[in-house]
N, C-alpha and C positions, 0 to 999 in steps of 0.2 A: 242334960245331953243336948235335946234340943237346943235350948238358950244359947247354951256354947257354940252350933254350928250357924246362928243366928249372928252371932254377936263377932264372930269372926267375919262373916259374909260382910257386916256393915264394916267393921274395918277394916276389910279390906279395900273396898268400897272409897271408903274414906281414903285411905292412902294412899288408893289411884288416882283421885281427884286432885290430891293436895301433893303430887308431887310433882318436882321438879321438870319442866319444859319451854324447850327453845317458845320462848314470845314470838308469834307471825311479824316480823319487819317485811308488811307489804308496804306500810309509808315512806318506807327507808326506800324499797325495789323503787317506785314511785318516782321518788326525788333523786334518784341515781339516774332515771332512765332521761330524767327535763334536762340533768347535768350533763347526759351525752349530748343529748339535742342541742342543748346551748353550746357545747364547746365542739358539733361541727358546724353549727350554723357561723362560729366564730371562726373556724378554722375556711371558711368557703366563702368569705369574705372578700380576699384579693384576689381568686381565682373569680369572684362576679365582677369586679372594678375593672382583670385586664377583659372579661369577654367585652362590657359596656364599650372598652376601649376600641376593642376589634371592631363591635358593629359600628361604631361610627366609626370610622377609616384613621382611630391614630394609630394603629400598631398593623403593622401589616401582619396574618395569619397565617399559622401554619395549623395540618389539623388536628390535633389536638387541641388549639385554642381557639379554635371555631366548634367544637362540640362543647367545649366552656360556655358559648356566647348561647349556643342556642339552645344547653341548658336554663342559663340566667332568663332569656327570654318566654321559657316557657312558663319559669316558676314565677317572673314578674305575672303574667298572662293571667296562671291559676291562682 
């Protein structure tokens, strides 16, 4: 009687261990999150080319692309 309440405890034990569960994909979270970063770093690209343009005088400004400019300016800065 004992043994048997014994021997169920280990297997059950056992079968909690060995069953089936979602694997942590924190590598995958990870490299999803560099994927965002690079695809806005790429996407904010020609919104830094027109501010460059604004500060130096080719394009004349409206405001909206002078908060472009003096974004670009700060993140060249930092």
């Amino acid at each position: 009687m004992n043994f048997s309440k014994i021997f169920f405890f280990v297997f059950a034990c056992f079968l909690a261990l060995t069953s089936a569960s979602p694997k942590w994909k924190i590598f995958k979270k990870i490299e999803h999150m560099g994927q965002n970063i690079r695809d806005g770093i790429i996407k904010a690209g020609p919104a830094e080319h027109m501010g460059r343009n604004v500060r130096d005088g080719i394009i004349k400004s409206g405001p909206a692309i002078q908060v472009v400019g003096q974004a670009s300016s700060i993140y060249k800065q930092g």
